[in-house]
N, C-alpha and C positions, 0 to 999 in steps of 0.2 A: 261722198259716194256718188259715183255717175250713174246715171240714168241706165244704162246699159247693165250695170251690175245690177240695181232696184229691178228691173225688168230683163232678167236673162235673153229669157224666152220671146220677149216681142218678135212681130214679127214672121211668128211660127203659129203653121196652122194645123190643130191636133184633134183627131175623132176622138172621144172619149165616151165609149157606149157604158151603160146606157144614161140618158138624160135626167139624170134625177139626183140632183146632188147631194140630199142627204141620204142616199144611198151608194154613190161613189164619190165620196169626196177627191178624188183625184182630180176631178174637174175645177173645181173651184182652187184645188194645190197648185194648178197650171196656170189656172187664171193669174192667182197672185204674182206668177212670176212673167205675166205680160203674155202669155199664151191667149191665141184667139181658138178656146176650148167649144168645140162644136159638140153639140150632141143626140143622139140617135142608136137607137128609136127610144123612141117614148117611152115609160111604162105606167102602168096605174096598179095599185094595190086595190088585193082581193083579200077577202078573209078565206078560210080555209072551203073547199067547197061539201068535209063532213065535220063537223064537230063532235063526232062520236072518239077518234083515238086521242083529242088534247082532254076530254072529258074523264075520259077514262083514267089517262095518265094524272090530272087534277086528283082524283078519287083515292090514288094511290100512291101520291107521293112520298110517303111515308119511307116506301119502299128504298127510294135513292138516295143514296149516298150526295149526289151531286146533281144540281140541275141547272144546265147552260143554256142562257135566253143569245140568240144570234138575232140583234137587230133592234131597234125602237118595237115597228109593229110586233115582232112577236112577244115582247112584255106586254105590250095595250092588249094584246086579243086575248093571251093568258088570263091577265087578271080579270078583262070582263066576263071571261067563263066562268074563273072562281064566284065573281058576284053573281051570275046566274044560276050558279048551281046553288049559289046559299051559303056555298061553305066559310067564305072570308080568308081574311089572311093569314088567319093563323094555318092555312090548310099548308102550308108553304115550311112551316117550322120544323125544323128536326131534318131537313136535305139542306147542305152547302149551296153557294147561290153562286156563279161566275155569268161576266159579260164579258161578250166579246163585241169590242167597239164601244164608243164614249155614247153614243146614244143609246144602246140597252142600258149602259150604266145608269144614265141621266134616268130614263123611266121606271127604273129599277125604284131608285134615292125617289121618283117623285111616289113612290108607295108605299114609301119608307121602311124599305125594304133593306137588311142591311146585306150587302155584295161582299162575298170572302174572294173572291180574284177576279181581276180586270187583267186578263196576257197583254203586256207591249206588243208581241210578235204575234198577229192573225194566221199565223199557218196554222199546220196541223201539229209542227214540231215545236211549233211558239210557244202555240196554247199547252200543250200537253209537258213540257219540260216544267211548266212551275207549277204542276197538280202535284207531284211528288209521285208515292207508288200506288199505280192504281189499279193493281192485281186483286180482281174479286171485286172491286168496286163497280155499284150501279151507278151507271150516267143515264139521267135521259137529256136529251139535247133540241131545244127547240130553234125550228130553225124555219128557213122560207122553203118552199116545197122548191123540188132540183137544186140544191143545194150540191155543192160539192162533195164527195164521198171522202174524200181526203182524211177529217179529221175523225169519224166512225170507224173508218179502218184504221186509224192512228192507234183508236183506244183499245179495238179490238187485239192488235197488234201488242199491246202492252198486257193483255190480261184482265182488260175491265167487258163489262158485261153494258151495252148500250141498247138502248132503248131512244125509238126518234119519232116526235109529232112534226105537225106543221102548223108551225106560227103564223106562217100569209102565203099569200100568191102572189106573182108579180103578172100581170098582162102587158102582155107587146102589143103598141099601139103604133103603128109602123103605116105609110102609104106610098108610092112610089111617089107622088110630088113631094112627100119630106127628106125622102131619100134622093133626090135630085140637088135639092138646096143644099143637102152638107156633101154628099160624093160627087158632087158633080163640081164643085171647089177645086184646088187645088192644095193639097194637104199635104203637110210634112210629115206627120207621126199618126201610127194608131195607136192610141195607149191601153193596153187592157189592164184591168184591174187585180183579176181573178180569173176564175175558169168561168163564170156564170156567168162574167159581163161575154165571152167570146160565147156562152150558148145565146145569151140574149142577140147580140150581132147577128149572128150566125140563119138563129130562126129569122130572125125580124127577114132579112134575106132572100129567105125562101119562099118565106111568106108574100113576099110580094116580085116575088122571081127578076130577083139580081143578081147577077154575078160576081162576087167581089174580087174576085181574080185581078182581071182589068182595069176593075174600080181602082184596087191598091198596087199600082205596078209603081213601081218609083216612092212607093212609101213608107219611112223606115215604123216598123212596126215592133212594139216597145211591149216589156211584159212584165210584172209583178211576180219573183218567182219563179221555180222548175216546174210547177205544178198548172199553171197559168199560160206558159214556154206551150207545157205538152199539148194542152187542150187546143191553142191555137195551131199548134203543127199539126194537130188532127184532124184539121180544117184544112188545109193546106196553106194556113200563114205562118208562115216565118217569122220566129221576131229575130232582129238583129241586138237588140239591147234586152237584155233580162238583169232587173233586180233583184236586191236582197229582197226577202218577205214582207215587205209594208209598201204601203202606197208613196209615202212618201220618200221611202228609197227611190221610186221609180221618177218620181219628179224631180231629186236632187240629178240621177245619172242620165236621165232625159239632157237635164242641163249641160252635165257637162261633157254629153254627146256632141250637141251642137255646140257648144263654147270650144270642140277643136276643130 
């Protein structure tokens, strides 16, 4: 095997918002493939800023048919409610348990919590094709606040009854000097992940009044998805490359973008 094939991507230099890889792992997918994966802006995790509706929803879980953790922190902030309130783990018993992503799974297993569906496919039509029928069925769905509306209208769409807390917060930690050192580069691809990574960009931006217009003229801008596609066109970026539903769709057709 040559070096060239082990290392597609060298060579190539890719924005990948935002900065935090186990929260995009897209970044570290490019990485592997010899990509000089930049990232930006920052973020830091927050807990929720009430804990009154995960509370609530804790109290009452009984209720749900179904309950989807989106993400590591929002299992960690979950269950230290349940220990604060008293109730323990059994409060959890009697509602269906799915993750979406290998890291709610993992914090899920480390509570010993047993998980009836882990979707391969993160969309909205990923996840909801292998729940089977979910007319009448209650979902509450814990998620990071601005979360994509995608999959809530999905279920609604289908006939189920949704209910939504918030698992974490993400804070944009963004300065024009950071944003100098990655846009002020010369960059081959922006890659988005989601729609959340294009709000994250998008604020970070504004937030410290840059134009990404300019910044990205000659930049082939890359996107996970029609859903992902839109959010960025609603921006005014274009992507030229949209993948199937996973991230690492995105990284294989990134490749072999540039491999013609």
């Amino acid at each position: 095997m040559t070096a060239s094939t082990e290392k597609p991507l060298a060579g190539k230099r890719i924005l990948v918002p935002p900065a935090r890889p186990e929260v995009n792992p897209l970044l570290r997918m490019l990485e592997k493939k010899g990509a000089e994966a930049l990232g930006f802006p920052s973020l830091k995790v927050a807990p929720p800023t009430d804990y009154g509706p995960i509370d609530r929803a804790i109290r009452q879980l009984k209720k749900f048919e179904w309950t989807i953790f989106s993400g590591t922190n929002c299992v960690v902030n979950f269950f230290d409610r349940i220990n604060t309130l008293g109730l323990g783990k059994a409060a959890i018993k009697g509602t269906r348990v799915g993750a979406i992503g290998h890291g709610a799974y993992s914090a899920l297993r480390k509570e010993s919590i047993q998980v009836d569906y882990v979707p391969k496919d993160h969309t909205a039509v990923g996840v909801t094709e292998g729940l089977g029928d979910t007319r009448g069925l209650n979902f509450l769905l814990v998620r990071m606040e601005g979360a994509s509306r995608s999959l809530p209208e999905r279920l609604h769409s289908l006939g189920a009854k949704v209910s939504e807390v918030v698992g974490y917060r993400m804070l944009i930690e963004a300065s024009a000097r950071t944003a100098e050192k990655v846009l002020g580069r010369k960059l081959h691809a922006l890659a988005l992940a989601n729609p959340t990574a294009v709000r994250f960009l998008v604020n970070a931006a504004d937030e410290i009044s840059i134009d990404l217009q300019p910044r990205l003229k000659g930049v082939t801008i890359a996107a996970v998805g029609p859903a992902t596609a839109a959010a960025a066109k609603s921006h005014g970026l274009t992507p030229l490359v949209v993948s199937k539903g996973h991230v690492a769709d995105l990284a294989e057709t990134l490749t072999d973008f540039f491999s013609n």
